[in-house]
DOZAKE-430000 format. One line per field, with one value per atom (N, C-alpha, C, O): atom name; x, y, z; residue number from 1. Coordinates in steps of 0.05 Angstrom, whole numbers. Atoms other than C-alpha are relative to their C-alpha. Layout:
<recs>
at: [CA:...] .
c1: [X:...] .
c2: [Y:...] .
c3: [Z:...] .
i: [NUM:...] .
</recs>
This chain:
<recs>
at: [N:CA:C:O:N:CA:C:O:N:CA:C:O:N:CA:C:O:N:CA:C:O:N:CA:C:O:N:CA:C:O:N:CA:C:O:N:CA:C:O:N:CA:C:O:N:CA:C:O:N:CA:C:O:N:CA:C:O:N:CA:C:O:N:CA:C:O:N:CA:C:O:N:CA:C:O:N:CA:C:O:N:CA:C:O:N:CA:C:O:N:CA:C:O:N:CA:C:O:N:CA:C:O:N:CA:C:O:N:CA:C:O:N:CA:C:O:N:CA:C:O:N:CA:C:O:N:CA:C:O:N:CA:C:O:N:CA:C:O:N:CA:C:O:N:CA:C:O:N:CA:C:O:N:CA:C:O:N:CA:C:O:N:CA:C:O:N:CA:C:O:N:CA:C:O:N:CA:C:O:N:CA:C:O:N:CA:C:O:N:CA:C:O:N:CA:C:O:N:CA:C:O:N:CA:C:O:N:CA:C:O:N:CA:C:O:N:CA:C:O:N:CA:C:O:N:CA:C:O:N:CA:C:O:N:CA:C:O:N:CA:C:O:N:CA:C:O:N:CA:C:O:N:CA:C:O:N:CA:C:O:N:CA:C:O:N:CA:C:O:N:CA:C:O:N:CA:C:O:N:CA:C:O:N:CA:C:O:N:CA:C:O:N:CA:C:O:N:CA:C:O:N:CA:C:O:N:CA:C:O:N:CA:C:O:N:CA:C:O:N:CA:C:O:N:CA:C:O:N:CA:C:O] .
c1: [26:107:-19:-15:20:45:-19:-20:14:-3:-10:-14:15:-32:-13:-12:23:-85:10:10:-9:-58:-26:-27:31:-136:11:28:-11:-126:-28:-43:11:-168:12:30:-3:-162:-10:-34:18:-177:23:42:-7:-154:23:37:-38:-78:5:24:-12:-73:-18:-38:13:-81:5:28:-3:-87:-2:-21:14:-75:12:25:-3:-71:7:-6:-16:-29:-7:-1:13:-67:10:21:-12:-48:-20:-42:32:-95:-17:-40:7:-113:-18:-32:16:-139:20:9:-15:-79:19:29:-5:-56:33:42:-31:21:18:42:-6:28:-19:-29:24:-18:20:40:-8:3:-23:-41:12:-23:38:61:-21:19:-16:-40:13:9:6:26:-7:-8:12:3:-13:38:28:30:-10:97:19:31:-22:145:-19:-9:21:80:6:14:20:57:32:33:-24:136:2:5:-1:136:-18:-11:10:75:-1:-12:-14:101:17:13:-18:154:-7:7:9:117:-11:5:19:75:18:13:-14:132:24:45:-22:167:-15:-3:17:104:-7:-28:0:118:-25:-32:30:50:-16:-13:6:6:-31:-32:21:-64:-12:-20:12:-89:-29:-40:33:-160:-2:0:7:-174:-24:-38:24:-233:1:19:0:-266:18:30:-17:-237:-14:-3:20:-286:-5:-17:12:-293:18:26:-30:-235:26:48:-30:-189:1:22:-6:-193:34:47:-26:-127:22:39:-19:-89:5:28:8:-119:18:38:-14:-93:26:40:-48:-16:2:21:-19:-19:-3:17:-4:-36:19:32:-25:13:17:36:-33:65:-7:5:2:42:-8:-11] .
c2: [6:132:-11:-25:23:111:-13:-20:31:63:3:25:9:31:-18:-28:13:-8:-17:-3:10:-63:-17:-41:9:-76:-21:-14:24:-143:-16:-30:18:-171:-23:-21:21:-242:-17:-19:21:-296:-21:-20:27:-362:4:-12:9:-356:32:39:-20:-281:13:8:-26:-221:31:37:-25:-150:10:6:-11:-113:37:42:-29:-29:3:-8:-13:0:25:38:-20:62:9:-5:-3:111:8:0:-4:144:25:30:-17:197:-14:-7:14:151:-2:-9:-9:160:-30:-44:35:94:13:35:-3:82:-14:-10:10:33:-29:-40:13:-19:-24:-19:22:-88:-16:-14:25:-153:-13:-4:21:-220:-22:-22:17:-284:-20:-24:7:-331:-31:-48:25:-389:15:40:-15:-380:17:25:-23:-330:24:46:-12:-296:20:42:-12:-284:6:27:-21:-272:34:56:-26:-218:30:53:-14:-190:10:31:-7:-192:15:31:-16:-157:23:43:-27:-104:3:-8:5:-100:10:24:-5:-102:23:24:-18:-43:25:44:-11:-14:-8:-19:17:-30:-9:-28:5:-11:-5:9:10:-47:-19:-31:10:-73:-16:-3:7:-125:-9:-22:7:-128:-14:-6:24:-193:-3:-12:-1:-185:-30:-45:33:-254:-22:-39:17:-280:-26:-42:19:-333:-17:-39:19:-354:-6:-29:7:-342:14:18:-16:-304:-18:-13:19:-355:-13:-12:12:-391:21:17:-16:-325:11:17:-10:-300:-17:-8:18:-361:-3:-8:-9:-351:16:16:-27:-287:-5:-4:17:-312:-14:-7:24:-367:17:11:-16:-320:26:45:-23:-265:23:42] .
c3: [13:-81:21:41:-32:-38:-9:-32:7:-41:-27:-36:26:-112:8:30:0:-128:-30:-51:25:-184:-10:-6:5:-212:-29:-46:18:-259:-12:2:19:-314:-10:-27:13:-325:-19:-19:23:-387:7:23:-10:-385:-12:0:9:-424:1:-13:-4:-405:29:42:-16:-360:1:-4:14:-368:31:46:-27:-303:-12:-33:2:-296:32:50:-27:-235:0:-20:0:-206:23:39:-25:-154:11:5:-22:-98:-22:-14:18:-154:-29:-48:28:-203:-21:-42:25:-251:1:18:9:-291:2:-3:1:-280:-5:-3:18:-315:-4:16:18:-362:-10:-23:25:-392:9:26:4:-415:12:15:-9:-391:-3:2:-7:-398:17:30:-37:-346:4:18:3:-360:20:22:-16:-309:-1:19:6:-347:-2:4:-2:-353:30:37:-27:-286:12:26:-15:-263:-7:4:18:-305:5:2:-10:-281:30:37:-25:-207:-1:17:-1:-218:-11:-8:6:-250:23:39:-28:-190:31:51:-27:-140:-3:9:-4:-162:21:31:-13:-127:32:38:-31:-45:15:28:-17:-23:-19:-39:31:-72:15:36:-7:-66:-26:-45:23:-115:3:20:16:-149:-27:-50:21:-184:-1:18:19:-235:4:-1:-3:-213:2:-10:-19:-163:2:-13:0:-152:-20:-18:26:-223:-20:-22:23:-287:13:3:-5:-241:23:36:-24:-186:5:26:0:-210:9:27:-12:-210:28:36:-23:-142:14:25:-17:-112:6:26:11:-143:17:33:-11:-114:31:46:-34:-42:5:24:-5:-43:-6:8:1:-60:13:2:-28:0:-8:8] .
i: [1:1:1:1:2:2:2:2:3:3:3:3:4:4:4:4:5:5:5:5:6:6:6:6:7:7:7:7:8:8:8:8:9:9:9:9:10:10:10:10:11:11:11:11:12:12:12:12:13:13:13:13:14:14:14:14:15:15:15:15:16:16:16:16:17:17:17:17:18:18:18:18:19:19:19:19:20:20:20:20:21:21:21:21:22:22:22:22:23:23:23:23:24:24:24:24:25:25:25:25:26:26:26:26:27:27:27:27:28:28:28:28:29:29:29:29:30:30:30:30:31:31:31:31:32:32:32:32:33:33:33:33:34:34:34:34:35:35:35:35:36:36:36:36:37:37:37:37:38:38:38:38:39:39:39:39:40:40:40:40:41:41:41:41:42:42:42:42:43:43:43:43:44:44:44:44:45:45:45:45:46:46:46:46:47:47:47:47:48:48:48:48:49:49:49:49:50:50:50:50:51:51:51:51:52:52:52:52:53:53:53:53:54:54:54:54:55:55:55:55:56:56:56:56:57:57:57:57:58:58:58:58:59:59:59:59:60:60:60:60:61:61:61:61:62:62:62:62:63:63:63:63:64:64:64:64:65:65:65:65:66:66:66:66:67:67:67:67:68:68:68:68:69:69:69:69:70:70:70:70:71:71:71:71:72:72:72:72:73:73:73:73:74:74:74:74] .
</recs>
């Protein structure tokens, strides 16, 4: 598989991300929420994808908290 793009909508007790490949085609879609069985849950969807690029919908503002998780954990 080669690179994705894991594009992520956040709200404050969830997040909705969509996993895309270089074609545009969704490969897989959930919600999670972002308490921390949540957000494991959504890593590991995420990392079945090696090369993986994430896009956090407001970073800066309601997605700031998640942005930061996902830095601290590489």
């Amino acid at each position: 598989m080669g690179h994705v793009v894991v594009g992520m909508d956040p709200h404050k007790r969830s997040a909705t991300i969509e996993i895309i490949d270089d074609r545009k085609k969704v490969l897989f879609a959930s919600r999670f929420g972002t308490d921390r069985e949540g957000y494991k849950a959504m890593l590991a969807a995420a990392r079945k994808f090696s090369a993986r690029t994430w896009a956090v919908e407001g970073c800066n503002g309601i997605g700031r908290h998640i942005a930061q998780r996902l830095i601290a954990d590489g």
